[in-house]
C-alpha positions as CSV (number, residue, x, y, z in Angstrom):
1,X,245.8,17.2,241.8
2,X,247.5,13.8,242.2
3,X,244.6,12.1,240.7
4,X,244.8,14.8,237.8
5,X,248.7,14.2,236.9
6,X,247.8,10.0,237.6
7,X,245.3,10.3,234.8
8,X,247.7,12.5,232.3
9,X,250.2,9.8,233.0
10,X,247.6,7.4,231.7
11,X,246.6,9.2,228.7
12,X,250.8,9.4,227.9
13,X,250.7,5.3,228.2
14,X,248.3,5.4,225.4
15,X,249.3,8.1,223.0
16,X,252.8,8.3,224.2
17,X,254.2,4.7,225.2
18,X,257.2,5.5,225.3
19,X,257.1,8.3,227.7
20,X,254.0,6.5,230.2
21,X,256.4,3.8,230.1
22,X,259.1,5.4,232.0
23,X,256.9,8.0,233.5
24,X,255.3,4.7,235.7
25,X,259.0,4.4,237.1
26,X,259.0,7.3,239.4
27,X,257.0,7.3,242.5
28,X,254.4,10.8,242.8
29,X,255.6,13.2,245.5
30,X,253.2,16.4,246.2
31,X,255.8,18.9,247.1
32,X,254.6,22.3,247.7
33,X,258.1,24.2,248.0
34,X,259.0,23.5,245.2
35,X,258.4,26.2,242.2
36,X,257.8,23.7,239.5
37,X,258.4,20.3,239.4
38,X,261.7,18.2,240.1
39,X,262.8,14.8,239.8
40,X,266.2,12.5,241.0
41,X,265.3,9.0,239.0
42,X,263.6,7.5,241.7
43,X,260.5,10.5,242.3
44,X,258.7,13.1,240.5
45,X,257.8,16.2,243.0
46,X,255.4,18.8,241.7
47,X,254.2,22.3,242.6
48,X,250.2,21.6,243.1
49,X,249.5,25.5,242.6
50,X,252.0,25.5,239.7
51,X,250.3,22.5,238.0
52,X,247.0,24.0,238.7
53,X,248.0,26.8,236.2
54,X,248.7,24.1,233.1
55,X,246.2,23.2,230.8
56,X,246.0,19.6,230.3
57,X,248.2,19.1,227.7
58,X,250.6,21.2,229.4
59,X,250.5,18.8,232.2
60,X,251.4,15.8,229.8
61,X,254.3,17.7,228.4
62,X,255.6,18.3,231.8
63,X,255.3,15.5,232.3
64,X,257.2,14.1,229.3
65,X,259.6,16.6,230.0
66,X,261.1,15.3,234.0
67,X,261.0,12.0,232.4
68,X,263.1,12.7,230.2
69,X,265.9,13.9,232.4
70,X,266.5,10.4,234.5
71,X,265.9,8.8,231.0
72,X,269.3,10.8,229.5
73,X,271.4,10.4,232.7
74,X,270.8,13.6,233.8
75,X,270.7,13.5,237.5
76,X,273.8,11.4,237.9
77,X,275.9,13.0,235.0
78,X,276.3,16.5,236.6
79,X,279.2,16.1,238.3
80,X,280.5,19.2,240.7
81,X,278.8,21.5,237.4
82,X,276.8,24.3,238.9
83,X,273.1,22.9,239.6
84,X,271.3,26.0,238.1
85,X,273.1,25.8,235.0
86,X,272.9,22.5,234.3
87,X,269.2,22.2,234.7
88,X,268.8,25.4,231.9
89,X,271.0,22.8,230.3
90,X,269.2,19.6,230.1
91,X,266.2,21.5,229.7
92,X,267.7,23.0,226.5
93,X,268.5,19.8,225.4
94,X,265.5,17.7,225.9
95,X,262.3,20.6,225.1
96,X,262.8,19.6,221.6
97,X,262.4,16.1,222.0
98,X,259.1,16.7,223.8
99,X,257.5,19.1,221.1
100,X,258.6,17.2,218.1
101,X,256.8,14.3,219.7
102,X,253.6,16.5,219.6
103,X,253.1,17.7,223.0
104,X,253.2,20.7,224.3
105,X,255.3,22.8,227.0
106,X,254.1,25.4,229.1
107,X,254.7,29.4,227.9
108,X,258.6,30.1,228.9
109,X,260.1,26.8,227.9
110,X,263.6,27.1,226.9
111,X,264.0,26.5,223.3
112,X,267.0,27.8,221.2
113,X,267.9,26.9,217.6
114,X,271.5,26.9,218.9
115,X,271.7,23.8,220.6
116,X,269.3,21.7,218.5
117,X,270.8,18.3,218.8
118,X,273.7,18.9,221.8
119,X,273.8,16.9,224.6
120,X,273.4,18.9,228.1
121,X,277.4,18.7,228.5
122,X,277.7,20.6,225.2
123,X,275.1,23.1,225.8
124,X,276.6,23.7,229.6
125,X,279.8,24.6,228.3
126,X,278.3,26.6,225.8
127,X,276.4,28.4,228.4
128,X,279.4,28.6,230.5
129,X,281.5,30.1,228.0
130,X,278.9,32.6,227.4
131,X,278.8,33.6,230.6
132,X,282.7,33.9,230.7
133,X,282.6,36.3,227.6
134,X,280.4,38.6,229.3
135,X,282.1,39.1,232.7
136,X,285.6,39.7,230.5
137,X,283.0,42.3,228.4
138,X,281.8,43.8,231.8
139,X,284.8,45.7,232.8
140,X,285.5,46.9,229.1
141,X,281.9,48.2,229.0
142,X,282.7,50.1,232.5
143,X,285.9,51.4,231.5
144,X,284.2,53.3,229.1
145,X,281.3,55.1,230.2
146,X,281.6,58.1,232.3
147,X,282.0,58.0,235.9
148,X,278.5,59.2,236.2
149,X,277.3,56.3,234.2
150,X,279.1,53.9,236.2
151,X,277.2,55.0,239.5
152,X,274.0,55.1,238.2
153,X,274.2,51.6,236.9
154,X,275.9,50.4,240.1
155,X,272.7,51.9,241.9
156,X,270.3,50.6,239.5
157,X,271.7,47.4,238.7
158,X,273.1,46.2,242.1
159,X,274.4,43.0,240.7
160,X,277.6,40.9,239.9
161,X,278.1,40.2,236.4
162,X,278.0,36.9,237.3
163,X,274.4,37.2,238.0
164,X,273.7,39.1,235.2
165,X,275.4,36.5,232.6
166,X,273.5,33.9,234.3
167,X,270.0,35.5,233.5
168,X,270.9,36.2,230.5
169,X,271.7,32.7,229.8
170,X,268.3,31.8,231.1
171,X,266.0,33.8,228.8
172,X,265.2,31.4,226.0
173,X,266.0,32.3,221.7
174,X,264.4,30.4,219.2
175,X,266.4,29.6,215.8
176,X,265.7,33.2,214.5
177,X,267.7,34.5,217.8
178,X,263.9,35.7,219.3
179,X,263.9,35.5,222.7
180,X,261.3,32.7,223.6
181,X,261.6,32.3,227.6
182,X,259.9,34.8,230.4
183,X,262.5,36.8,233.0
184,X,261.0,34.8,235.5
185,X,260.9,31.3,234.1
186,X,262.5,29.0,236.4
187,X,263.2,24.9,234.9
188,X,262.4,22.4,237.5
189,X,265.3,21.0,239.4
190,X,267.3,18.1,238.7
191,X,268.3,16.2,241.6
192,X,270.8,14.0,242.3
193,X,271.0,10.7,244.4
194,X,273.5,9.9,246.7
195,X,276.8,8.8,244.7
196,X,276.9,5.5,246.3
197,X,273.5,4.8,244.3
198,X,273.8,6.5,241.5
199,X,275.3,4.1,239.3
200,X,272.7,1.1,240.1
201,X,270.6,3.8,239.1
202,X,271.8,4.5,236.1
203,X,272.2,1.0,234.8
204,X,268.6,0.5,236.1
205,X,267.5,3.2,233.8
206,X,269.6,1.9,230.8
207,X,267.5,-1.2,231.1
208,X,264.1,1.0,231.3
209,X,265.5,3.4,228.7
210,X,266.0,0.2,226.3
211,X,262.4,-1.9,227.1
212,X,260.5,1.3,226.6
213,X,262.0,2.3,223.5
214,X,261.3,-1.5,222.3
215,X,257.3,-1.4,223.4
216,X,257.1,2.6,221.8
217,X,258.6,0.9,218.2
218,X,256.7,-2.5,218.4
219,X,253.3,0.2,218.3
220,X,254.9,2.4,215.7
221,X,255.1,5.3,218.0
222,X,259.3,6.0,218.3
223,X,259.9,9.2,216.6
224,X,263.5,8.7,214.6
225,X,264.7,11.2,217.5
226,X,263.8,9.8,220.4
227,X,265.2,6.7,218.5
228,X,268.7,8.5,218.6
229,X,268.5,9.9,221.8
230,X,267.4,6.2,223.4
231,X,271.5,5.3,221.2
232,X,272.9,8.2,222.8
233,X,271.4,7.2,226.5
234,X,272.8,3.9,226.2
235,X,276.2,4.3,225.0
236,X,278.3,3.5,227.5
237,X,280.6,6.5,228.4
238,X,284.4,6.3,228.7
239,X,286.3,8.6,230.7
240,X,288.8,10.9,228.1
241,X,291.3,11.3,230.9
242,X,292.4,7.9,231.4
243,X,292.4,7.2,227.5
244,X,294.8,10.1,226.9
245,X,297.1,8.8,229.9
246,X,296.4,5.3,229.1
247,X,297.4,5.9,224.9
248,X,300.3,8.0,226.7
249,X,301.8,5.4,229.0
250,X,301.7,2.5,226.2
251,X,304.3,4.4,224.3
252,X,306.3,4.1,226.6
253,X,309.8,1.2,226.1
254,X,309.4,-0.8,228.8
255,X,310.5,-4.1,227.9
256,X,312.6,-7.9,229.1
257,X,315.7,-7.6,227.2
258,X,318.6,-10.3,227.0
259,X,321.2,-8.0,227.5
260,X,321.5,-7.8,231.4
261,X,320.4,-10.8,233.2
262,X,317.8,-10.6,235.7
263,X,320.2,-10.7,238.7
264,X,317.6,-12.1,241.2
265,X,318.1,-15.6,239.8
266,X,322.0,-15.7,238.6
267,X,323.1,-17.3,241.9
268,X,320.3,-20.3,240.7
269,X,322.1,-20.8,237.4
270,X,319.6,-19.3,235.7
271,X,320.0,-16.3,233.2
272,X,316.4,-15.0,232.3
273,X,315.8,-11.7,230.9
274,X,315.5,-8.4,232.6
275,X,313.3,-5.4,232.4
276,X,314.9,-2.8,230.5
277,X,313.4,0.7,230.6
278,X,314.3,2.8,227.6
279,X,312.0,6.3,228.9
280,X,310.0,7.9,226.1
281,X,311.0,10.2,224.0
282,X,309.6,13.7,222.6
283,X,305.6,14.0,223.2
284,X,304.0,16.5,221.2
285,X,300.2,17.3,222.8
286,X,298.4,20.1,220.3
287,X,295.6,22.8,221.1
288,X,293.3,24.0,218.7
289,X,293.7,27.2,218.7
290,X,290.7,28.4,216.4
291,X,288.4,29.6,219.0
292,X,286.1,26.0,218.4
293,X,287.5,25.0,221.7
294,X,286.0,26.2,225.0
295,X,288.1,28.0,227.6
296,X,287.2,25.3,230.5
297,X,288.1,22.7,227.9
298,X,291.5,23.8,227.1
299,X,292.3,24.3,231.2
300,X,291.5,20.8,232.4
301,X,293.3,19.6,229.0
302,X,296.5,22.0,229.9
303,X,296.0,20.7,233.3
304,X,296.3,16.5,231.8
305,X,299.2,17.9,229.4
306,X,300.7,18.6,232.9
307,X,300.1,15.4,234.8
308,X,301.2,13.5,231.4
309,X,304.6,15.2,231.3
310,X,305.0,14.6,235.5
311,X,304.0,10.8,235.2
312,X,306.0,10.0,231.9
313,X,308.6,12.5,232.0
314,X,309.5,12.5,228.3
315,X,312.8,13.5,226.9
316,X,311.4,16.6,225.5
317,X,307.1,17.4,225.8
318,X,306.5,20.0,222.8
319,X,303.0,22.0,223.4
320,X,301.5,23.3,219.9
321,X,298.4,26.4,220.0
322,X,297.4,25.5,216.0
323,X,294.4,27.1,213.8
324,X,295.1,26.9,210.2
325,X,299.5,27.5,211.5
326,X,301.3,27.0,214.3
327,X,300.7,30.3,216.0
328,X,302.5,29.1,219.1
329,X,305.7,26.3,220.3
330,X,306.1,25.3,223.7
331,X,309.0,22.7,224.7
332,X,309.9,21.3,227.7
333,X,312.9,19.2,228.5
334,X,312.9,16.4,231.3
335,X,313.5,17.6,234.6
336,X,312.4,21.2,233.7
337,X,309.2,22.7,235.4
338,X,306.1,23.0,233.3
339,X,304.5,26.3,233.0
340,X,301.7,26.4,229.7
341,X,301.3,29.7,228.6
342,X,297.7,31.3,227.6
343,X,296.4,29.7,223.9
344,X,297.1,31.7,221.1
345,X,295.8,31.8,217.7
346,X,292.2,32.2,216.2
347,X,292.0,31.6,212.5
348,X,290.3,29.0,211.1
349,X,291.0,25.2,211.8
350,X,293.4,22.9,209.6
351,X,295.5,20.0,210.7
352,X,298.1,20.0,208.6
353,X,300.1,22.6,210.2
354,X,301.1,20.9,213.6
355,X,302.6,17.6,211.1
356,X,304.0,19.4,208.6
357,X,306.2,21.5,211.7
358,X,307.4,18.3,213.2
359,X,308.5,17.0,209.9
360,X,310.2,20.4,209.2
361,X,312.3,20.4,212.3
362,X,313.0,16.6,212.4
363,X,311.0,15.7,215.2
364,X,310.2,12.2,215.4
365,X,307.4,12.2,218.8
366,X,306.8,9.2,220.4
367,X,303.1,10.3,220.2
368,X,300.8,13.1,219.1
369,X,297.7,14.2,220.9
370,X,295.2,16.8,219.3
371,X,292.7,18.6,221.1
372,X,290.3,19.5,218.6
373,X,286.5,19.9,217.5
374,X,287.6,17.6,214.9
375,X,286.4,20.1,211.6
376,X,289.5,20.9,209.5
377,X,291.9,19.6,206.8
378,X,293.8,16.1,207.7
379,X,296.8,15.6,206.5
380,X,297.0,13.4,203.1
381,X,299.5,11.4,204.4
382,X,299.3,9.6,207.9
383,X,302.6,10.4,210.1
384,X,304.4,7.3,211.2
385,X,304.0,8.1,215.1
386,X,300.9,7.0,216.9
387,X,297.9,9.8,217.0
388,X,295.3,10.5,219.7
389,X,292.3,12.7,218.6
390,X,290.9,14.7,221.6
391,X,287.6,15.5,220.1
392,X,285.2,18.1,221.9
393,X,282.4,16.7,219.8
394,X,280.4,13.3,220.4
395,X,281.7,10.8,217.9
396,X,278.6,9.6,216.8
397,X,278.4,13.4,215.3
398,X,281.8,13.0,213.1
399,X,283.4,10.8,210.3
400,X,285.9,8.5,211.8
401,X,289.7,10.4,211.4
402,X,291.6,8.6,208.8
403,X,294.3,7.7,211.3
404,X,294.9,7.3,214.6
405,X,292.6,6.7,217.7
406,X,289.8,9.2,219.0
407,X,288.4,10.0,221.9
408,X,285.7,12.1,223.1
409,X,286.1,15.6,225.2
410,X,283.5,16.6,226.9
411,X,284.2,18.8,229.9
């Protein structure tokens, strides 16, 4: 079997340089217990009995396929997401770079019109958020039915929604919404490497991800999305969190001033300024409201809105839940515990609202930060305070905002 998959790897370095390229990166490893394959960026296990079952062009898309996981950052961009999930994730995301290159994947690939062109973060959320709505739907569904109909499904069933919503998630749907994927499909894993080497791994792939792209387009043989997914790869990533607090904290009046001497050097004769701290004023953080925004994403954001409002301790730290109003108005005054309430709202999405309420009520903020998907209605004239823009989707996706700074969300 080993010298089967070596010469599929061969046959990709012809027809597929781009893929052979990477593929001869990652060292072999026949790995029986296994269901599929796997791969962590430095090996590439496979099932033999599983890849006896694959035709040979199966093979080479299988092959394509793990390649493509070290090649997007996907073993060392997981994070503490659950495993299982993530790997439907990045499976979803990459399948359709491997069949518009003109290979093939074996029956039960996960393919769904959905998340045609989202990253693995996206589509985990997405998947997550999914499986949220149906546990809340679970109970609902129970209330309902008879208590005969509840013990026969407990008997039958036997599992936790939970479970349920996550093989639900797992059975493929093309565009049409047909599902694609068998019950008992399982994606290869996606390992991860220690954290102490995962980012020389990473920056060692970068480098790979870059000279193999280079070869495939010197031959003529980089399809335009593998060309944007090799941009994507590459493009260094900035953590959100310390841009908000790092926008939030230079707002903030700290500055030398003449008017009180810096009393360490009086007795020297010498009057040099001091550091006068004026603390920053109000701080207005808004949610979108409109439903666009994932549950997770609007926890960890309420949970920064918190640590912002501890570390800076603004005069007053106004909370907005906007979709196309202001559906909700949260203010909290220095000193004062900080308690967010659920979001509420669900219209559409414009942006106007939050503005045009500050300007009503004469608040002047120090700063504004917007946690949005970044599709709505800008204001037509910028507000004289700086803005942040919390986007939940990649900026190579959207049209710079008109004003203010932005910042990709993606949880």
């Amino acid at each position: 079997m080993r010298d089967r998959i070596s010469k599929q790897r061969s046959q990709l370095i012809l027809s597929q340089p781009f893929f052979g390229a990477l593929l001869m990166r990652l060292q072999l490893v026949e790995d029986p217990s296994c269901k599929t394959f796997w791969v962590d960026g430095v090996s590439l296990g496979y099932n033999p009995a599983f890849a006896a079952t694959l035709s040979d062009l199966e093979l080479r898309g299988c092959l394509a396929h793990e390649v493509l996981h070290p090649a997007n950052g996907h073993c060392w961009r997981r994070g503490v997401r659950d495993p299982d999930r993530w790997n439907r994730a990045c499976d979803y995301a990459i399948n359709p770079l491997v069949l518009n290159a003109g290979l093939q994947l074996p029956a039960g690939a996960l393919i769904d019109g959905r998340f045609l062109g989202k990253s693995a973060e996206e589509i985990y959320a997405m998947l997550r958020q999914e499986a949220s709505d149906q546990q809340k739907q679970q109970p609902q569904a129970q209330s309902q039915r008879s208590p005969q109909q509840q013990a026969g499904n407990g008997q039958t069933s036997g599992k936790e929604p939970s479970a349920m919503a996550d093989e639900g998630g797992a059975q493929g749907h093309a565009g049409n919404g047909a599902p694609q994927a068998s019950p008992d499909f399982t994606p290869g894993e996606v390992r991860q490497q220690p954290q102490a080497q995962q980012q020389a791994l990473a920056n060692d792939w970068k480098v790979g991800v870059m000279q193999a792209a280079k070869a495939a387009a010197m031959r003529g043989k980089l399809p335009g999305d593998l060309s944007a997914m090799v941009d994507c790869a590459t493009r260094p990533s900035v953590d959100w969190r310390s841009v908000l607090h790092r926008f939030a904290s230079e707002q903030t009046r700290n500055d030398y001033s003449w008017a009180m001497p810096n009393r360490r050097y009086t007795h020297m004769g010498l009057y040099l300024p001091a550091l006068h701290d004026q603390s920053v004023g109000d701080a207005v953080l808004v949610r979108d409201s409109s439903g666009s925004v994932f549950d997770e994403t609007q926890r960890q954001f309420g949970a920064e809105i918190e640590a912002v409002f501890t570390t800076l301790q603004p005069r007053r730290l106004f909370v907005l839940d906007c979709d196309t109003r202001v559906a909700q108005v949260q203010c909290f005054e220095r000193g004062q515990g900080i308690e967010l309430g659920p979001v509420r709202g669900g219209g559409g999405t414009s942006f106007v609202a939050p503005f045009a309420w500050l300007e009503e009520q004469g608040v002047h903020p120090a700063f504004l930060v917007y946690l949005t998907d970044m599709d709505g209605k800008f204001p037509a004239v910028p507000p004289a305070y700086p803005t942040l823009w919390a986007s939940t989707t990649p900026l190579h996706r959207i049209a710079p905002p008109p004003f203010g700074e932005a910042v990709e969300v993606i949880v």
